[in-house]
C-alpha positions in Angstrom: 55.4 58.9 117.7 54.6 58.3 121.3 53.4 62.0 122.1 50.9 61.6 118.9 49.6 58.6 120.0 48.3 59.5 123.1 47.2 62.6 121.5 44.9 60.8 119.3 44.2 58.5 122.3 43.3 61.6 124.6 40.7 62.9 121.7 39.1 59.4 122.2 38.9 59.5 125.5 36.8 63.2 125.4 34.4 61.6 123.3 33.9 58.2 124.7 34.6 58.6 128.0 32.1 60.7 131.1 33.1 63.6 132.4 33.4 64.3 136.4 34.2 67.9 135.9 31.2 68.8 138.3 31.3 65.9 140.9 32.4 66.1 144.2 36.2 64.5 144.0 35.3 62.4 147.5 32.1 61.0 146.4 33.3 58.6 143.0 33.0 55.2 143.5 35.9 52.7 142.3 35.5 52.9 138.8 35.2 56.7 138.7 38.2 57.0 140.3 40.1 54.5 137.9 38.4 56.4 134.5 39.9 59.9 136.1 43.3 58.4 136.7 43.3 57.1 133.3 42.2 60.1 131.6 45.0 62.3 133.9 47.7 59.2 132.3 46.7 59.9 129.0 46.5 63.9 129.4 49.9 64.0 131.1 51.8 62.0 128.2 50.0 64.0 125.3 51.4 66.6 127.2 54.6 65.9 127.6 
């Protein structure tokens, strides 16, 4: 149940959210940083 929900949650995310694929890591502001920690949150528990 959990793994399935953030499965559906991490399909969300690819369509709603930018990407930072091909930015420079050092230069995201605040928010940048928090939507890439989120989406690595999400990622990790679909994965798992």
């Amino acid at each position: 149940m959990k793994r399935q929900f953030f499965k559906i949650l991490a399909r969300l995310n690819k369509v709603l959210l930018p990407s930072f694929g091909r930015k420079d890591l050092t230069r995201l502001n605040g928010l940048e940083k928090v939507v890439i920690a989120y989406r690595y949150w999400v990622t990790r528990n679909a994965i798992d």
